[in-house]
C-alpha positions as CSV (number, residue, x, y, z in Angstrom):
1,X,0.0,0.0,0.0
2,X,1.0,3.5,-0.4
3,X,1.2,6.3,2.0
4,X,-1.6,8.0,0.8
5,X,-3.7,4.7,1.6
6,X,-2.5,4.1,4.7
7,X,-3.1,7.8,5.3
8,X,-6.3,7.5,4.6
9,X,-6.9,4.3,6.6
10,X,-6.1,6.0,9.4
11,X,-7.9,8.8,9.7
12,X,-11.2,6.9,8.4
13,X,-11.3,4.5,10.9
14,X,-11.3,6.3,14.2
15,X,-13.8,8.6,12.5
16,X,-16.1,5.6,12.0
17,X,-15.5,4.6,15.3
18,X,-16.7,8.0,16.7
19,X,-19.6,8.2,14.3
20,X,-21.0,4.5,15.8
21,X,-20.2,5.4,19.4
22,X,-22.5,9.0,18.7
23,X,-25.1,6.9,17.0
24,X,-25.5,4.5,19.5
25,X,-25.3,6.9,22.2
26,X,-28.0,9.2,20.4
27,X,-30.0,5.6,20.0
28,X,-30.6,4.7,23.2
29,X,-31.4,8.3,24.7
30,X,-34.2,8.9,22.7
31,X,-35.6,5.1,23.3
32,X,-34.3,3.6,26.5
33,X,-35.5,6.3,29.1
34,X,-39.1,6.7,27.6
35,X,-39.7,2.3,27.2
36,X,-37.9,1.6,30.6
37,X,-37.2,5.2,32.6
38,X,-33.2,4.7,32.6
39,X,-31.2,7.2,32.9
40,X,-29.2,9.1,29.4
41,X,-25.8,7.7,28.8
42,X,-22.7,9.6,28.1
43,X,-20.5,9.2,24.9
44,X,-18.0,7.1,27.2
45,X,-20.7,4.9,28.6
46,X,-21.9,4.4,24.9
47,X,-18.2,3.5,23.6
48,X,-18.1,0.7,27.1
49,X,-21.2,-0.7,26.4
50,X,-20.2,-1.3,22.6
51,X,-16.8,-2.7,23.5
52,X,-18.8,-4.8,26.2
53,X,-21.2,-6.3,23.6
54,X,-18.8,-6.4,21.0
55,X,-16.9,-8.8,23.6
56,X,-19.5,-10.5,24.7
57,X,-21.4,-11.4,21.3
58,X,-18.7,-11.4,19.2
59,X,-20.5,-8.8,16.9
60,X,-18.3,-7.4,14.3
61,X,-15.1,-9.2,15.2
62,X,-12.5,-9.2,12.6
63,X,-11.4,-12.8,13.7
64,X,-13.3,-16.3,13.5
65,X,-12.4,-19.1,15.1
66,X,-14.0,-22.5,13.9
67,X,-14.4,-24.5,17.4
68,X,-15.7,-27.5,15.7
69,X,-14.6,-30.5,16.4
């Protein structure tokens, strides 16, 4: 790859980051404290509660492991 490439790898990807983490966080304060009276989250909460989930249900994961045996 070229500079320019990587250059652009790396400033995409934290911005996509950011852009989920703001979504999700904007998500769940306009639905979770109406349908079950929680309290509104912070961008922080919102990026530990992805990481969590992400851990937790393998969503997204860039590696698979086949445990078949």
């Amino acid at each position: 790859m070229d500079e320019v490439t990587i250059l652009w790898i790396l400033l995409i990807i934290p911005f996509l980051v950011i852009l989920g983490i703001i979504i999700f966080k904007w998500l769940w304060n306009i639905t979770m404290p109406q349908v079950f009276n929680l309290r509104m989250i912070t961008f922080w909460q919102a990026f530990r509660l992805l990481l969590l989930s992400s851990i937790l249900f393998g969503a997204g994961s860039i590696f698979k492991f086949n445990m078949n045996f």
